[in-house]
C-alpha positions as a Markdown table, in Angstrom:
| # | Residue | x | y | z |
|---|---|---|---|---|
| 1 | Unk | -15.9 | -3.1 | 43.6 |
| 2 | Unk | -15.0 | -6.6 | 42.7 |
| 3 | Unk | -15.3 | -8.6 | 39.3 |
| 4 | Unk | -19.0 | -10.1 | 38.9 |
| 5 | Unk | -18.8 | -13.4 | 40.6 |
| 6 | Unk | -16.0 | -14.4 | 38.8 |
| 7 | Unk | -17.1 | -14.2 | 35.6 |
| 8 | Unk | -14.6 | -14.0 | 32.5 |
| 9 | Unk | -14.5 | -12.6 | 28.8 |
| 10 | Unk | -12.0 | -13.9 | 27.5 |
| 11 | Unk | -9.9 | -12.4 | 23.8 |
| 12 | Unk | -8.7 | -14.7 | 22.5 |
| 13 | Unk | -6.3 | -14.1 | 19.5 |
| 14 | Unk | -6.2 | -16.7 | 16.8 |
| 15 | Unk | -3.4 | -17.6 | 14.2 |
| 16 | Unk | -3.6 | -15.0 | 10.9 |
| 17 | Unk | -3.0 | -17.7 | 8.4 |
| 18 | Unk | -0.6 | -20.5 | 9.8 |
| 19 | Unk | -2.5 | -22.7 | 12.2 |
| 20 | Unk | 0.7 | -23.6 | 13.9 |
| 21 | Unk | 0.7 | -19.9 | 15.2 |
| 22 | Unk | -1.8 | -20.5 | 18.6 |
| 23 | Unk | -0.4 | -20.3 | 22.0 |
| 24 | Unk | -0.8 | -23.5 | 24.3 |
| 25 | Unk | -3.3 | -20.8 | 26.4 |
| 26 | Unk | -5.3 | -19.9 | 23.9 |
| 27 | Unk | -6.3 | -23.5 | 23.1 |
| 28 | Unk | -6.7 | -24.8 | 26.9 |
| 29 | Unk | -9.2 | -21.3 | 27.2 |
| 30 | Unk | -10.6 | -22.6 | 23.9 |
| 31 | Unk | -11.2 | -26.6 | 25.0 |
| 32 | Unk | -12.5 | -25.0 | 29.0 |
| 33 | Unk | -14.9 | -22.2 | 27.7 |
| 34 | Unk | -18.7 | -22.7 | 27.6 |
| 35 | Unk | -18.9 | -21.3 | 24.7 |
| 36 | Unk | -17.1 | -19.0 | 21.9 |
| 37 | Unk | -18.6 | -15.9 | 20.6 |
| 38 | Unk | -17.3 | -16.0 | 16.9 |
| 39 | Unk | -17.3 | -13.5 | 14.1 |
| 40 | Unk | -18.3 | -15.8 | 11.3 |
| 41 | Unk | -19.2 | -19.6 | 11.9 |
| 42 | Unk | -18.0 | -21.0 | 9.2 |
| 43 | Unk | -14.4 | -19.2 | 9.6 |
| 44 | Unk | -14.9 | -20.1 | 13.0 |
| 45 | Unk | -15.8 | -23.9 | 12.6 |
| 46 | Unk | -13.0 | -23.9 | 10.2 |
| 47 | Unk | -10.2 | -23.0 | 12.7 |
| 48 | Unk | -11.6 | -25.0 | 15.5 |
| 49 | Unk | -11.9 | -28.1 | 13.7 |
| 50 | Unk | -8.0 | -28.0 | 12.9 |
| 51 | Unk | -7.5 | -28.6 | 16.8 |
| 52 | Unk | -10.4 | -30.8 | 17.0 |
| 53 | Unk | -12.4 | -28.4 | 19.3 |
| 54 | Unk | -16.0 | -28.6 | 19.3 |
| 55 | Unk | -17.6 | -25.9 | 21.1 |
| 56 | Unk | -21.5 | -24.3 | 21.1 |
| 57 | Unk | -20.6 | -21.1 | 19.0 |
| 58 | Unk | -22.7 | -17.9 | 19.1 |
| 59 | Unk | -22.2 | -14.8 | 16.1 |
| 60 | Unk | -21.1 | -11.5 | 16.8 |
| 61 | Unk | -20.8 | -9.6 | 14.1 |
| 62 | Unk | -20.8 | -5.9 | 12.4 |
| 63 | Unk | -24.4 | -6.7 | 11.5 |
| 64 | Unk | -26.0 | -8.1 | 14.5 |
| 65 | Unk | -23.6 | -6.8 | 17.6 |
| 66 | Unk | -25.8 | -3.9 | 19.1 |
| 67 | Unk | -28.9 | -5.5 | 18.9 |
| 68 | Unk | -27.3 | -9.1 | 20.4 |
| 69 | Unk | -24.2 | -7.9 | 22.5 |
| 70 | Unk | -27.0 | -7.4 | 26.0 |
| 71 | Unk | -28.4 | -11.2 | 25.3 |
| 72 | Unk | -25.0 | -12.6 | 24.5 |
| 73 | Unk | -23.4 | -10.8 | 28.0 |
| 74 | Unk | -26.7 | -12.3 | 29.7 |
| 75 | Unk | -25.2 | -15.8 | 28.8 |
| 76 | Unk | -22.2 | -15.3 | 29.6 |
| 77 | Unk | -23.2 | -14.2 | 32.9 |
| 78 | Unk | -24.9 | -17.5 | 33.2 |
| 79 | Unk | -22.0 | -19.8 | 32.0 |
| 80 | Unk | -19.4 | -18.0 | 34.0 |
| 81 | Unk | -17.1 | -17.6 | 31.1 |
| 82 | Unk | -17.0 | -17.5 | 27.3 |
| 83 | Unk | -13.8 | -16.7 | 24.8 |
| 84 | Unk | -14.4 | -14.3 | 22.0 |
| 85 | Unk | -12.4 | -14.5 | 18.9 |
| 86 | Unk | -12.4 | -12.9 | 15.5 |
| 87 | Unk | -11.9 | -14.8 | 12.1 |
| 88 | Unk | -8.3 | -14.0 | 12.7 |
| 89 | Unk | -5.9 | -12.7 | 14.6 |
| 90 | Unk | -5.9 | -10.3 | 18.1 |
| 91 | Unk | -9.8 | -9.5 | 18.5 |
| 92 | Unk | -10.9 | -6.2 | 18.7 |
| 93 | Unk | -8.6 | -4.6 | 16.0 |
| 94 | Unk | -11.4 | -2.9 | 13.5 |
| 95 | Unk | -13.5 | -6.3 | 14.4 |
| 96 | Unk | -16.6 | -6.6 | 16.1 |
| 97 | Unk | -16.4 | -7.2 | 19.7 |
| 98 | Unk | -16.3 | -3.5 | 21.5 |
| 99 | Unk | -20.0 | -2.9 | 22.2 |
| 100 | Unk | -19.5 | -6.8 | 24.1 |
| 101 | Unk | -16.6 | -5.5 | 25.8 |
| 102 | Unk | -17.5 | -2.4 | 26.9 |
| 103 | Unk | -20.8 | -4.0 | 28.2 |
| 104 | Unk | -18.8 | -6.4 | 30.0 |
| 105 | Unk | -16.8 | -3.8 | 31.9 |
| 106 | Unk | -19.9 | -1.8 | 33.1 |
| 107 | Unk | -20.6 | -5.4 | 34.5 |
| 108 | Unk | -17.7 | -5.8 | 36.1 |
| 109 | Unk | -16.9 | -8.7 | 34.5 |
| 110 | Unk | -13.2 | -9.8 | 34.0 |
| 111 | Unk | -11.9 | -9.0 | 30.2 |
| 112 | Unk | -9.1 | -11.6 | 30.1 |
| 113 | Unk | -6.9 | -10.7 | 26.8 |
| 114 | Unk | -5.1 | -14.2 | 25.7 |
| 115 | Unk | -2.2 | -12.5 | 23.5 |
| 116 | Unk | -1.0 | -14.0 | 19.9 |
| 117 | Unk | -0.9 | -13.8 | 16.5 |
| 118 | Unk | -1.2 | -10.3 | 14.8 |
| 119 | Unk | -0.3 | -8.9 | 11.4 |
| 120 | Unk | 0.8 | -5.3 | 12.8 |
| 121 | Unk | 4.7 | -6.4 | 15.0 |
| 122 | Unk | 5.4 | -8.9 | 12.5 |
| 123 | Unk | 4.9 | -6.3 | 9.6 |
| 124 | Unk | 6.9 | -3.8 | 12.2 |
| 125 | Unk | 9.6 | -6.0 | 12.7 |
| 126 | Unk | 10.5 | -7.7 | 9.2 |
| 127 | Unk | 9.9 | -3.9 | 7.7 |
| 128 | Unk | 13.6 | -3.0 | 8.5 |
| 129 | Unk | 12.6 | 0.2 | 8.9 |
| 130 | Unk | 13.6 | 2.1 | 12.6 |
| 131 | Unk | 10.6 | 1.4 | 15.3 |
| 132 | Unk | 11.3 | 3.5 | 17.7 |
| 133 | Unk | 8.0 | 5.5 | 17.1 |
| 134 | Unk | 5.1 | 4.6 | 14.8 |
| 135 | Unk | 1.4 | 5.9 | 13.7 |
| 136 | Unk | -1.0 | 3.1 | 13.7 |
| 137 | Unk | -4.0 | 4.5 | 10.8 |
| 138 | Unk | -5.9 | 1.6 | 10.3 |
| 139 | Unk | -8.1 | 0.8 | 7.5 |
| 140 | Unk | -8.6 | 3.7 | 5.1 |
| 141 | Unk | -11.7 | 4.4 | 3.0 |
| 142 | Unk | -13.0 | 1.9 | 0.3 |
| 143 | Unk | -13.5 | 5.1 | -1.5 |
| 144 | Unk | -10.9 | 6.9 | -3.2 |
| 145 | Unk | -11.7 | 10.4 | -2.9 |
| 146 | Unk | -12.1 | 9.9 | 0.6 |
| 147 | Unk | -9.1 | 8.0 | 0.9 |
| 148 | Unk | -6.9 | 10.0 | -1.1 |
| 149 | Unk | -8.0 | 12.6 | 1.9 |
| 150 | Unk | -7.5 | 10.5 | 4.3 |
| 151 | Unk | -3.7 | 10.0 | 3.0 |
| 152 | Unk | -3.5 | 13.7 | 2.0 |
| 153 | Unk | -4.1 | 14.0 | 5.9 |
| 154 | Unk | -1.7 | 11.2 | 6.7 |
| 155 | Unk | 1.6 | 12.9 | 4.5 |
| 156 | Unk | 2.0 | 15.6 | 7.6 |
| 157 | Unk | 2.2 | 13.3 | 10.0 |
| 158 | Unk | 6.2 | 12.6 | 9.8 |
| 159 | Unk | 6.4 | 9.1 | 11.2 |
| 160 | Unk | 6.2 | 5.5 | 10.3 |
| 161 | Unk | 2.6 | 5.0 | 8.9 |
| 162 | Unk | 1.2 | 1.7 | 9.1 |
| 163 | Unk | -2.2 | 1.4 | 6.7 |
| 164 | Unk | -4.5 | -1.9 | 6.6 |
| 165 | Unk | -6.7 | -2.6 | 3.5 |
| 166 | Unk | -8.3 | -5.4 | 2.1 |
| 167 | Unk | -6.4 | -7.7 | -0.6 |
| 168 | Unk | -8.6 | -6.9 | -3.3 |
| 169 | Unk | -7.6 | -3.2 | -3.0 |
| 170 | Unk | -3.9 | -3.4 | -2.7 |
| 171 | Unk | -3.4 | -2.3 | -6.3 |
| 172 | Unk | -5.7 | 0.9 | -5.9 |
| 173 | Unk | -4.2 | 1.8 | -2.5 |
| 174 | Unk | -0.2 | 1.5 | -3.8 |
| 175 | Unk | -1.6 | 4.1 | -6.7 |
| 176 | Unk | -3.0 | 6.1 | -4.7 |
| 177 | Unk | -0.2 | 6.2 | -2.0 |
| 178 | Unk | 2.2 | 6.9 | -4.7 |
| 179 | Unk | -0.1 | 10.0 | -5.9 |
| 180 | Unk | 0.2 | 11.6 | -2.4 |
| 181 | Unk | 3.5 | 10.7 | -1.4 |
| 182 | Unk | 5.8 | 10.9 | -4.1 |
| 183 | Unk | 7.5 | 8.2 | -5.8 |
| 184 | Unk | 10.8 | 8.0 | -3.9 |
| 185 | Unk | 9.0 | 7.9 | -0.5 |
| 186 | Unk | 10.6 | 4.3 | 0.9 |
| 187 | Unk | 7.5 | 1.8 | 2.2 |
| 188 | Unk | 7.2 | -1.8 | 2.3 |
| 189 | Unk | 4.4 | -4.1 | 1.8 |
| 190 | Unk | 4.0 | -7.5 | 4.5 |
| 191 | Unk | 2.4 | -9.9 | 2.1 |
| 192 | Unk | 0.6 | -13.0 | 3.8 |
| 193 | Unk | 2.7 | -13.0 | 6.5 |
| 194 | Unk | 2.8 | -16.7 | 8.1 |
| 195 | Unk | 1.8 | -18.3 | 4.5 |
| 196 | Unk | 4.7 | -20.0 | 2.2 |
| 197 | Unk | 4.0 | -17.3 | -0.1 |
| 198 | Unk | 4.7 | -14.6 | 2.6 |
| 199 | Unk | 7.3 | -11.9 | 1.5 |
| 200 | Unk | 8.6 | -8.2 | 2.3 |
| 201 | Unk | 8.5 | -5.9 | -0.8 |
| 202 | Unk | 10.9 | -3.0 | 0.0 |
| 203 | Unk | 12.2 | 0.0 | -2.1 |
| 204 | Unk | 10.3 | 3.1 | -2.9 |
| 205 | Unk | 7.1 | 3.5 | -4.0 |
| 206 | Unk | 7.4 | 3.6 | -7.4 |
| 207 | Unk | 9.5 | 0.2 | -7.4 |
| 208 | Unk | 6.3 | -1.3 | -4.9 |
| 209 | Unk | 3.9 | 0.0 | -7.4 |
| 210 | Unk | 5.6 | -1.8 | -10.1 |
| 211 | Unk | 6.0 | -5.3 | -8.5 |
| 212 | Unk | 2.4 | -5.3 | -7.3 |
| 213 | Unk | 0.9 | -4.2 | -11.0 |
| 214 | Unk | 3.3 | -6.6 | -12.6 |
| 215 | Unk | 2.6 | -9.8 | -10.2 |
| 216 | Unk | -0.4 | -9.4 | -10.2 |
| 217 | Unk | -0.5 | -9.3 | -6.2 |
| 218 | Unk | -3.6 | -10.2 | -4.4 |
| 219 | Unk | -3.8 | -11.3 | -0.5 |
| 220 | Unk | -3.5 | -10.3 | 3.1 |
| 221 | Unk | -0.8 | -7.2 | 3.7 |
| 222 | Unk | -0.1 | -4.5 | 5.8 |
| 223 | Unk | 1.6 | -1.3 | 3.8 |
| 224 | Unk | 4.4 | 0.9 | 6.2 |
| 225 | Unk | 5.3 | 3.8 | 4.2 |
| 226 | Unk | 8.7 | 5.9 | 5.9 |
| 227 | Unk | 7.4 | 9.8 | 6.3 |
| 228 | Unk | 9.7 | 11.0 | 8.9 |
């Protein structure tokens, strides 16, 4: 079967923290689309108004996607095309957007990925750790019982982990790492990566623990912790 009428979804990734960090496609999609599905407006109207685009903008969030997605496919159906972003980064990665998506498909409508900024190779590649394998876990439990299980779980899988969390809970999460691991284990924290302020902690988990507590360290990161 063909695509439905030519219609287009299009994912559109957005910078993570340094507007500079949009491809030249992602704004011509942007400035052509309809409309923008948007995971926040005011994130949303932020970003956009740095490249001057003024767009119709429709939410699509955690709260609101199953009961909207159907209406919000209807109109794009209609328009012939819309771009979806989240508040940052590659779409789709523990943000909302999948119900939309999979709706789409069963359409046959075209999902168009428009690649960019993410937090995930940059963290990969600045880690100086080997990459020739890696175990992608995500975002762990806000609560720590469940998370220590979840990293208990994690410690026999021998790989390079890569573990997401919010800034607020970086301390917590270091602790608790350190607790399962072992202080020697060697990891490395990718702190606001695209900022000024960006920076690689690297040593053992002991030595991360230490600088984190000490600094006081509170912002975007992703933690890679060497098990293999």
């Amino acid at each position: 079967m063909s695509d439905n009428d030519g219609t287009i979804l299009y994912l559109v990734s957005t910078p993570i923290g340094n507007p500079e960090d949009i491809t030249l496609r992602a704004l011509n999609v942007l400035r052509e689309v309809p409309f923008i599905i948007v995971e926040e407006y005011k994130e949303a109207r932020r970003l956009l108004s740095i490249y001057e685009i003024e767009k119709e903008l429709i939410c699509l969030n955690e709260h609101n996607e199953q009961d909207e997605a159907g209406e919000i496919l209807a109109k794009v159906k209609i328009a012939g095309s819309a771009a979806l972003i989240s508040d940052c980064g590659t779409p789709l990665f523990s943000d909302p957007g999948k119900t939309l998506v999979n709706l789409a498909i069963n359409s046959r409508i075209k999902i168009v990925p428009i690649p960019g900024a993410s937090s995930l190779l940059p963290a990969l590649i600045g880690s100086g750790f080997l990459l020739d394998t890696f175990y992608y876990s995500g975002w762990l439990s806000p609560k720590k019982d469940i998370r220590q299980r979840e990293l208990s779980r994690l410690r026999n899988i021998k790989d390079l982990l890569v573990i997401m969390e919010t800034p607020y809970r970086l301390g917590a999460l270091i602790k608790d790492v350190r607790k399962i691991f072992g202080d020697k284990t060697p990891a490395v924290v990718a702190f606001d990566l695209t900022l000024p302020e960006e920076k690689y902690i690297r040593g053992n988990l002991e030595y991360i623990d230490n600088f984190v507590q000490k600094d006081k360290l509170k912002g975007e990161f992703v933690l890679l912790i060497n098990n293999k």
